[in-house]
C-alpha positions in Angstrom: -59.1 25.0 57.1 -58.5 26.2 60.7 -60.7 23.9 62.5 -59.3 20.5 60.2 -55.6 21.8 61.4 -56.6 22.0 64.8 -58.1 18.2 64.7 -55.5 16.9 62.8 -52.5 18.2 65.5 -55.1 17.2 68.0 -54.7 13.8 66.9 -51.2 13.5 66.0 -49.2 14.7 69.5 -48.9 13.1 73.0 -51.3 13.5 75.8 -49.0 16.5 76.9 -49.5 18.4 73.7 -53.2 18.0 74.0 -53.1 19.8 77.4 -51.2 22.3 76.0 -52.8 23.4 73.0 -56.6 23.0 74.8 -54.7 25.3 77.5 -53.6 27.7 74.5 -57.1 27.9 72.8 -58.5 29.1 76.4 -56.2 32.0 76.5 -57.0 32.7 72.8 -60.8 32.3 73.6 -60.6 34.6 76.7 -59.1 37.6 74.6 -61.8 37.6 72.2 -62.1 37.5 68.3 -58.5 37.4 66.7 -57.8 40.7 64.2 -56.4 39.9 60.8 -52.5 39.6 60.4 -51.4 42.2 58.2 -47.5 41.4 56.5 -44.9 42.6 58.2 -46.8 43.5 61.4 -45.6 42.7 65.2 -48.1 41.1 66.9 -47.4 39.6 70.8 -46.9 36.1 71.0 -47.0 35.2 67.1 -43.8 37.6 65.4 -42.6 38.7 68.6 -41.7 35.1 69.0 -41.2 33.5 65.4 -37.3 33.0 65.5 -36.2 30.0 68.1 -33.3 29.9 69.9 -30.4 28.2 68.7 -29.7 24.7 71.0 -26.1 24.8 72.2 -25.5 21.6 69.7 -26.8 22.7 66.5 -24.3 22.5 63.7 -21.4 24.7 63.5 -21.3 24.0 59.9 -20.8 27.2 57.2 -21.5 28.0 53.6 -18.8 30.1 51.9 -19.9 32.4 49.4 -17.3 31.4 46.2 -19.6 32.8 43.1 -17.0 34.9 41.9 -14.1 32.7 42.2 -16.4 29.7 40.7 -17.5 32.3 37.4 -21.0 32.3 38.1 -20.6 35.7 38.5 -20.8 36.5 34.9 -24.4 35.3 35.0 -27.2 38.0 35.4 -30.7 37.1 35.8 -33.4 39.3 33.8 -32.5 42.2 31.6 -34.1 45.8 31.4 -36.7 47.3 33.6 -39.7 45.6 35.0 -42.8 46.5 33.1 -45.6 44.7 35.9 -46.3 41.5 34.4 -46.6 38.4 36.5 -44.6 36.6 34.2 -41.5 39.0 34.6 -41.6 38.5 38.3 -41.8 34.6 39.3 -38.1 34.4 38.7 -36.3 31.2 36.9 -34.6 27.8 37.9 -31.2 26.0 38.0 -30.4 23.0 37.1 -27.7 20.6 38.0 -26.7 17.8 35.6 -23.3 15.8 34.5 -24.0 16.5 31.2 -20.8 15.3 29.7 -20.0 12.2 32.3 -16.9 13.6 33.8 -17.9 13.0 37.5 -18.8 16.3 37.9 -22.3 18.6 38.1 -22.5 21.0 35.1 -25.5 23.9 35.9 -27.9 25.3 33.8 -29.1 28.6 34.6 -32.3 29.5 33.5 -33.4 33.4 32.4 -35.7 35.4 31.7 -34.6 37.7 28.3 -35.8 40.7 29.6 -39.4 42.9 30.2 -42.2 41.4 27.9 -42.2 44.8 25.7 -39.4 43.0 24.0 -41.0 41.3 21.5 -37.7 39.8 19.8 -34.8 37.5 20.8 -32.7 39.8 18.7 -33.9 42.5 21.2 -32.9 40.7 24.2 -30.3 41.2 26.7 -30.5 37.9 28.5 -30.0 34.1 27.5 -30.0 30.7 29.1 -26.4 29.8 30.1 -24.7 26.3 30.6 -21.5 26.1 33.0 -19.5 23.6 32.6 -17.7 22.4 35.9 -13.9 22.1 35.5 -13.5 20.0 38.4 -11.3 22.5 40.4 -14.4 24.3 41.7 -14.3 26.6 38.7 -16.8 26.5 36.3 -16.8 27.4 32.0 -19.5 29.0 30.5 -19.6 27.1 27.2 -22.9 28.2 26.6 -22.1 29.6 22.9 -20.7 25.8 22.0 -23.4 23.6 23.4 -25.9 25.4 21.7 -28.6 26.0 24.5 -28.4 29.4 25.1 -31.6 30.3 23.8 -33.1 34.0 24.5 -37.0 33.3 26.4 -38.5 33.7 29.3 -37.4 30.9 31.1 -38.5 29.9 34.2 -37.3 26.2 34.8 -35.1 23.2 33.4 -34.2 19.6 34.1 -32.0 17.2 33.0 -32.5 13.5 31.8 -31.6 10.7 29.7 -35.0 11.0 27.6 -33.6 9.1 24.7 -31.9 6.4 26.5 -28.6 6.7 25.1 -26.9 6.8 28.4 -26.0 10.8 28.2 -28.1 13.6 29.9 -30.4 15.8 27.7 -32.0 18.6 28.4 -35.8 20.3 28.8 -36.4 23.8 29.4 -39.9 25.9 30.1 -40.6 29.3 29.5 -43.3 31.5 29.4 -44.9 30.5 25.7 -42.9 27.5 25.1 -41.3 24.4 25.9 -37.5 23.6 24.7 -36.3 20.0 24.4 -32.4 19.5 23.5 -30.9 16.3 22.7 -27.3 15.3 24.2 -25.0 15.0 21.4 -22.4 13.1 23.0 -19.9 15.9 22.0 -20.0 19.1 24.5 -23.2 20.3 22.1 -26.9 19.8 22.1 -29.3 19.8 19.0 -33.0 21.5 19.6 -35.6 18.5 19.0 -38.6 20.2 20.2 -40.0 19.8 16.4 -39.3 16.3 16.3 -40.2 15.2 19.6 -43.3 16.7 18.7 -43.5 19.3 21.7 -43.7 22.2 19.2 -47.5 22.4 19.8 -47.7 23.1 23.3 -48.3 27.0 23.9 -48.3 27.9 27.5 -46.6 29.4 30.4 -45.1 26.6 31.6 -43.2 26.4 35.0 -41.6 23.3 36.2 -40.7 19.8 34.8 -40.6 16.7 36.4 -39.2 13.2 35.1 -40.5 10.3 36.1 -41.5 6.7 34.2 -44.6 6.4 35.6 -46.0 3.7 33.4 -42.6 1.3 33.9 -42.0 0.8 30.4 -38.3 1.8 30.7 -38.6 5.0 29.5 -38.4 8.2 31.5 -41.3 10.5 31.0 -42.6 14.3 31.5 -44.9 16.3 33.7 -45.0 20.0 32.9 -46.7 22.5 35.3 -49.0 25.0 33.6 -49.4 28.3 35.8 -51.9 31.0 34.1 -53.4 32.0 30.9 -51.6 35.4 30.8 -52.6 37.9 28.3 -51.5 41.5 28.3 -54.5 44.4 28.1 -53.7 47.8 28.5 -56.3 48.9 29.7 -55.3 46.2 32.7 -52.4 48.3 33.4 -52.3 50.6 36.4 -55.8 48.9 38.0 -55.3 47.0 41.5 -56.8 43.9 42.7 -56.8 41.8 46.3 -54.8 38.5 46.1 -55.9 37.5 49.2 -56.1 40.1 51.7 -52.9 42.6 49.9 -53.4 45.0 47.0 -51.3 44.0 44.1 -51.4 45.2 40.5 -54.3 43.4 38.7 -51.3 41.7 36.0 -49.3 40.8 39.5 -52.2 38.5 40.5 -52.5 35.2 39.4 -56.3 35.0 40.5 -56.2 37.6 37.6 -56.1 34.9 35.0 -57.9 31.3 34.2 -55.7 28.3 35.2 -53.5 27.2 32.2 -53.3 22.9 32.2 -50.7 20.9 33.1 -49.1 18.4 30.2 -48.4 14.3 31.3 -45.7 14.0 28.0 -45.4 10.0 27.3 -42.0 8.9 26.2 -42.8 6.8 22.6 -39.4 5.1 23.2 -37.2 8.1 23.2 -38.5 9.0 19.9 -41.1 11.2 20.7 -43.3 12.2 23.4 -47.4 11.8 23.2 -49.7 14.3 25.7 -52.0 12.1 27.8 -52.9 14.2 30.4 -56.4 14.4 29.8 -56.6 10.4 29.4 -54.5 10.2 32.7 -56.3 11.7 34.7 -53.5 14.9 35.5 -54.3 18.1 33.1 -55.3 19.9 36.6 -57.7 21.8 34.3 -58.3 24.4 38.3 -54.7 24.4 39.2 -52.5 27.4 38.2 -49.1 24.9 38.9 -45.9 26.2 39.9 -44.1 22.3 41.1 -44.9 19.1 40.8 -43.4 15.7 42.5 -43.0 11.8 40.9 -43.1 10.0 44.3 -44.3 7.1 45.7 -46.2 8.2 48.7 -48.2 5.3 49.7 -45.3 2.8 49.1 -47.4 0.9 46.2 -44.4 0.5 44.0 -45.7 3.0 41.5 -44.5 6.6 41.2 -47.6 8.3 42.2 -48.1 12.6 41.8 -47.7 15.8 44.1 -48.9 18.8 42.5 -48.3 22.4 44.6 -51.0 24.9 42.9 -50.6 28.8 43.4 -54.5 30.2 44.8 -55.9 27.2 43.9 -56.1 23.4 45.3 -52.8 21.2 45.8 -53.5 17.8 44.0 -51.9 14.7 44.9 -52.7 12.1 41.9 -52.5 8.2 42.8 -51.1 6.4 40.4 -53.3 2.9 39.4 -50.8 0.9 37.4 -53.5 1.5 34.8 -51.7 4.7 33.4 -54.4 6.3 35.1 -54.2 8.3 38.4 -56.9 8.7 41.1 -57.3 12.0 42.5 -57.2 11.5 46.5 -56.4 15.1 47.4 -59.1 15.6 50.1 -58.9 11.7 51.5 -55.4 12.6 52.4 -55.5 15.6 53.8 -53.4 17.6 51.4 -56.0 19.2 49.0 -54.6 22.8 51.1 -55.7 26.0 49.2 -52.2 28.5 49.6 -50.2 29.9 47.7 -48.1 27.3 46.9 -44.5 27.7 45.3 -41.9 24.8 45.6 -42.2 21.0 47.0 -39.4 19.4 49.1 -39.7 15.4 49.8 -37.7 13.5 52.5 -38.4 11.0 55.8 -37.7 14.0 57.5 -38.9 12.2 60.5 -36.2 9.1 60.4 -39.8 6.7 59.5 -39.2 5.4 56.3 -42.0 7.5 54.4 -41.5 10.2 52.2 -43.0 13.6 53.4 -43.7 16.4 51.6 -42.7 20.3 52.3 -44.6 22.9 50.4 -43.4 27.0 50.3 -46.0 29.7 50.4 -47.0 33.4 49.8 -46.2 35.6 52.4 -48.4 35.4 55.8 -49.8 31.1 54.8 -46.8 29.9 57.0 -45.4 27.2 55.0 -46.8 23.8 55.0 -44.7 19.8 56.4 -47.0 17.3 55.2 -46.0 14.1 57.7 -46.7 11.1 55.7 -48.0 8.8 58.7 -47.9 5.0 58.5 -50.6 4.7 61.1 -54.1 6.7 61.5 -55.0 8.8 64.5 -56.4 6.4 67.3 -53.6 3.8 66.2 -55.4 2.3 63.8 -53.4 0.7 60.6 -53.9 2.5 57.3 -55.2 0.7 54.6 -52.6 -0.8 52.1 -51.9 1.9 49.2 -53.9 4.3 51.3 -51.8 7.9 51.8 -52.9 10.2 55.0 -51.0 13.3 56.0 -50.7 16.0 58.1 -49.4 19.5 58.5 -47.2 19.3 60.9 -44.8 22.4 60.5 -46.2 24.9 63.6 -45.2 21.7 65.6 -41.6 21.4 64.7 -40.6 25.3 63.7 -41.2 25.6 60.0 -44.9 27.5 60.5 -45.4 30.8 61.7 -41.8 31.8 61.0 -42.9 31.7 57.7 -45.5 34.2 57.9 -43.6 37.4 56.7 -41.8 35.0 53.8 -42.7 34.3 50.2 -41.5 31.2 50.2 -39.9 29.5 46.6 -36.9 27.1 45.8 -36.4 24.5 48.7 -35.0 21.3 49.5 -34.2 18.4 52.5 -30.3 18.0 52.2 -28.1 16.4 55.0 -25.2 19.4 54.4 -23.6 18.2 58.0 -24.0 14.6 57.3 -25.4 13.7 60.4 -28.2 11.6 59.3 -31.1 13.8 59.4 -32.5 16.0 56.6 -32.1 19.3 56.9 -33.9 22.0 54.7 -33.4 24.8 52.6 -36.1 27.9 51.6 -35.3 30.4 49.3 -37.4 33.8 49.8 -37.7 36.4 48.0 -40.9 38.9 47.5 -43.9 39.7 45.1 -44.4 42.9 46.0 -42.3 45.9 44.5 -40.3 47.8 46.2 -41.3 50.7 47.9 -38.4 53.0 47.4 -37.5 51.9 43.5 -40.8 50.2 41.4 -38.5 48.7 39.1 -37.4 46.8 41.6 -39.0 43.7 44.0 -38.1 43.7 47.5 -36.1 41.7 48.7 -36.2 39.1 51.8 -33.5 36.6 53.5 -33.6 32.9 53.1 -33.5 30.2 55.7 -31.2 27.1 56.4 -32.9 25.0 58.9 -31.1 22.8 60.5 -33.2 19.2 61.2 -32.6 18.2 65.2 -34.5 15.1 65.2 -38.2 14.6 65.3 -38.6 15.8 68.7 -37.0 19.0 68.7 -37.7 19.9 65.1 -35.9 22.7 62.8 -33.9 25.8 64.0 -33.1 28.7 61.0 -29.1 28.6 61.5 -28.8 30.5 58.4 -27.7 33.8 60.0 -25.0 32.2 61.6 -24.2 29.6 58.8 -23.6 31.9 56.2 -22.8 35.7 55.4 -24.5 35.9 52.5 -27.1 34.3 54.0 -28.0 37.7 55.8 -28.2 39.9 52.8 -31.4 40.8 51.7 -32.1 39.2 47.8 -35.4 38.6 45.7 -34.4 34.6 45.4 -36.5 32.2 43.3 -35.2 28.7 41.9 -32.3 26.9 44.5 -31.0 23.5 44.0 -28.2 21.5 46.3 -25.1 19.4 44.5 -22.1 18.5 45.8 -20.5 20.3 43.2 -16.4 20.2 44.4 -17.1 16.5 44.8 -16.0 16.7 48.9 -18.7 14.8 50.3 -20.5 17.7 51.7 -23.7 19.2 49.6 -23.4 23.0 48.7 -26.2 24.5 47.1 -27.0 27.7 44.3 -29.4 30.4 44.5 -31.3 31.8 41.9 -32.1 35.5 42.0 -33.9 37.8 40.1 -32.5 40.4 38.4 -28.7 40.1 39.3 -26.1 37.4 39.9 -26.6 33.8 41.0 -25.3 32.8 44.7 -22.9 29.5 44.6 -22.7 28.6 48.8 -19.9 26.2 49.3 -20.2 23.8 52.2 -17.6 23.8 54.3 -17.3 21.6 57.4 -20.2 19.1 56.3 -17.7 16.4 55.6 -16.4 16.1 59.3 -19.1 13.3 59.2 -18.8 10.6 57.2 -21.1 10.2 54.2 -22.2 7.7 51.0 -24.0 9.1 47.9 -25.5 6.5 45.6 -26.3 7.5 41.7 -29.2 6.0 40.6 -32.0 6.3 38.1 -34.8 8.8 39.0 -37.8 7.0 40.2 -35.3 4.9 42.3 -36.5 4.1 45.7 -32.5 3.8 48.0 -32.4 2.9 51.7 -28.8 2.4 53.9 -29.1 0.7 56.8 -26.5 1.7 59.6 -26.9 -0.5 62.9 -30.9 -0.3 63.8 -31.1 3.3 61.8 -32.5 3.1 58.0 -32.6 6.2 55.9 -34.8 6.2 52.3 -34.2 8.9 49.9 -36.3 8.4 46.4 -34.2 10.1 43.5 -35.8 12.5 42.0 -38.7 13.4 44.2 -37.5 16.8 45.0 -39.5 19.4 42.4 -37.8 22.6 44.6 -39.3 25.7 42.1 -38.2 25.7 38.7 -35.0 23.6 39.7 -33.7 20.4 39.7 -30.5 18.2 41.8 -28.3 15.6 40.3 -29.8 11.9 40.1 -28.4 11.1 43.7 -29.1 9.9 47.1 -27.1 11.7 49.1 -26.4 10.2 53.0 -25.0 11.1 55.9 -23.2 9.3 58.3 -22.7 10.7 61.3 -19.6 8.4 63.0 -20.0 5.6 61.1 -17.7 4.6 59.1 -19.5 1.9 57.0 -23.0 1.3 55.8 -24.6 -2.5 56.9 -26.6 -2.3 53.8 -27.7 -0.4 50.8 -31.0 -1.6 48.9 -32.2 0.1 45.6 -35.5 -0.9 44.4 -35.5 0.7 40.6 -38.5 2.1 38.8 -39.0 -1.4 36.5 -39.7 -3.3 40.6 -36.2 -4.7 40.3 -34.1 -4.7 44.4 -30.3 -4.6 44.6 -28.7 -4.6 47.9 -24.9 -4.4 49.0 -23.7 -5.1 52.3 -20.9 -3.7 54.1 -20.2 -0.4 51.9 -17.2 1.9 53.1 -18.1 5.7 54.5 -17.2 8.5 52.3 -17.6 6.8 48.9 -20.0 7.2 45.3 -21.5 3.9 43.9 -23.4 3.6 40.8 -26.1 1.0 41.1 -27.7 0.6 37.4 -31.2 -1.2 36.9 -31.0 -4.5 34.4 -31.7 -3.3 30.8 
């Protein structure tokens, strides 16, 4: 893996770089064989040097902490005491969704009902809740009237128009089960899972992705399977090595046979058929955590990212067959990490969608550039996908390495017209001074300052409550006060939720476009073109509203907006004011 990094960046940067990093291995070479990085350790010229310096121009932009005044605050992730179990500790997911049409994002907030001893719902002390947003940055938990506040442990949800009847419904994964609630139109939700026909599918499922990858209209599922987890006693207490740590043999996922991964078909919003197997997706070696509808190679069909915990990424090419090809290893992604969440933007200001992938503490986490054009200049071949890791180049690597990296996502929050990017960390390990609890870790904001320059963590000047210490999971953006600026929530284990409004984004001038998922959106402003595909961020466990979300610097108009939908069909409008939502609709 070391030596394919080191040809791949070797290939990628200008004459200058090449110098510099044959000038870096030298020193290395001179010094002798490098000793193992343990966690947590100092070591001259990697830690000692992780954090960048802020540039003088990077965004002045904050994030207000307003969970209490919004009423999240009643929400408390994970009742009881930890008993050890791995499915306990990988947290749970939010979900943002307009579930009632109002204009506004509702959240669902996903949890876990408490340690696996309790063997009852009646037993539990912790449900699923739905928040309704009121529109005046307040939000009502009408959890008790929709109907979806169901006692399991939960780890993710997303929201979608399954039934194509124009009004949001709802899937949620737990450990043992899948959930599937149908929109009643009404402020409530029925359970369909029987009826769908999803009842037979026992797992530990982690996150769900929508995505019509056949084109028949119709949006359908991909659920990620993690582990076969079974509880032994006599498992209890013994230790084990996930990777070079010491964790609690039911803490390790290397403990336990992959579980598969589910492709759901959509029978025309009836019912839902499992073709995974037939498709070419179960990931039968993967223990899955995320998993991405995209289309990477720019084919016009929705191919498949898959992020794998101690195991193989996969990315799955979709044929147009309603088969998928498995070209992992041909482009360069096949990377065997601990992989958490998936972020996917044109980062870079190319016009390709790249991918960002979070991982276990000391793996640095992973920026997958989709390139356009091989190494040497030549042209890639049509529906061909190459990538390359890219992240010690541009800040996102080695100041990683004492992370566990989970939720994430490319967001614009200062409207300038460059994707910036959230991680949410949090850790595996417990904590030293109280075992009932997991230690905690900060997150990072990382502000986006151009291809050139790369990403700078801004987060401990962006935010207070961006320097406290939690053990985060799922996080998910929305512009949730409907200013024009994205905010974001924070999932974390064991205590409240953390709602960060954005305050100052909207200084710049912005457009967000509502679309279906799947939806491939450019905006052209003067010779600058930014693509967004809706949809295509799988975060961990967590999903954003179906939106493209732009910023526009100074502009105060867009030259042109072009949709291509799922179905092939291309919209465009031309000449679109700044700081405006537009709903562009695919023809039934």
């Amino acid at each position: 893996m070391l030596a394919r990094r080191k040809r791949l960046m070797l290939g990628y940067g200008t004459l200058g770089l090449v110098l510099t990093l044959a000038a870096t291995v030298l020193v290395i070479r001179s010094r002798g064989p490098a000793e193992a990085y343990e966690a947590g350790e100092d070591i001259e010229g990697i830690t000692s040097a992780l954090a960048r310096d802020l540039p003088e121009d990077y965004s002045r932009v904050t994030f207000e902490d307003v969970t209490e005044a919004s009423g999240l605050a009643s929400f408390s992730h994970f009742g009881g005491e930890r008993s050890t179990q791995l499915p306990e500790d990988m947290g749970s997911g939010a979900a943002w969704g307009d579930y009632d049409d109002d204009g506004y994002p509702d959240l669902f907030l996903c949890n876990i009902k408490g340690p696996l001893t309790v063997l009852t719902a009646s037993d539990a002390s912790a449900t699923n809740r739905l928040f309704h947003n009121e529109g005046d940055g307040t939000f009502e938990d009408v959890t008790e009237k929709s109907g979806v506040g169901a006692a399991m442990m939960s780890m993710g949800a997303a929201w979608a128009d399954w039934s194509g009847d124009g009004a949001l419904d709802l899937v949620v994964t737990s450990y043992s089960e899948l959930k599937l609630y149908r929109n009643q139109r009404d402020g409530t939700f029925v359970d369909v899972t029987d009826s769908a026909g999803l009842q037979g599918h026992q797992g530990f499922w982690t996150g769900a992705s929508w995505g019509d990858y056949d084109r028949d209209g119709d949006l359908d599922l991909y659920v990620s399977g993690y582990v076969q987890y079974t509880f032994d006693p006599d498992d209890a207490g013994r230790g084990t090595r996930q990777y070079q740590a010491v964790v609690p043999y039911t803490l390790n996922p290397s403990s336990y046979s992959p579980e598969r991964n589910l492709l759901l078909r959509n029978e025309g919003g009836e019912t839902f058929t499992e073709v995974a197997a037939e498709a070419g997706v179960v990931n039968a070696e993967g223990r899955s955590l995320a998993a991405s509808w995209c289309d990477f190679d720019e084919d016009g069909e929705l191919d498949l990212y898959v992020a794998n915990d101690v195991s193989d990424n996969v990315m799955y090419k979709n044929l147009g067959d309603g088969t998928f090809e498995d070209v992992s290893h041909a482009a360069w992604v096949a990377d065997y990490r601990g992989a958490m969440g998936i972020a996917v933007a044109d980062w870079d200001g190319d016009s390709d969608q790249d991918v960002f992938v979070t991982h276990w503490i000391a793996q640095e986490n992973a920026l997958y550039s989709n390139m356009k054009v091989a190494f040497g200049g030549s042209p890639v071949d049509p529906g061909e996908m190459r990538f390359m890791d890219v992240a010690d180049m541009v800040g996102l690597g080695q100041i990683a390495l004492d992370y566990v990296g989970w939720g994430t996502f490319f967001f614009d929050y200062d409207n300038d017209g460059r994707p910036d990017l959230f991680v949410a960390n949090g850790s595996t390990f417990q904590d030293e001074a109280n075992p009932g609890r997991l230690a905690t870790m900060t997150s990072s904001l990382f502000w986006n300052a151009g291809p050139q320059r790369g990403f700078f963590d801004v987060a401990a000047v962006a935010s207070a409550a961006l320097r406290v210490a939690r053990v985060s999971r799922g996080a998910a953006p929305a512009d949730f006060d409907r200013d024009g600026d994205l905010d974001l929530v924070l999932v974390n284990h064991g205590e409240q939720p953390l709602l960060l409004r954005n305050d100052g984004g909207n200084q710049n001038h912005w457009l967000t476009v509502d679309a279906p998922p799947g939806s491939k959106v450019s905006i052209q402003v003067g010779d600058t073109v930014q693509t967004i595909q809706v949809a295509s961020q799988a975060s961990y466990l967590s999903q954003s509203p179906f939106e493209a979300h732009f910023g526009l610097g100074t502009a105060d108009s867009v030259d042109r907006v072009t949709v291509i939908f799922p179905n092939g069909e291309r919209l465009e409008r031309r000449s679109v004011p700044a700081n405006e939502r537009i709903t562009l609709e695919e023809t039934p």
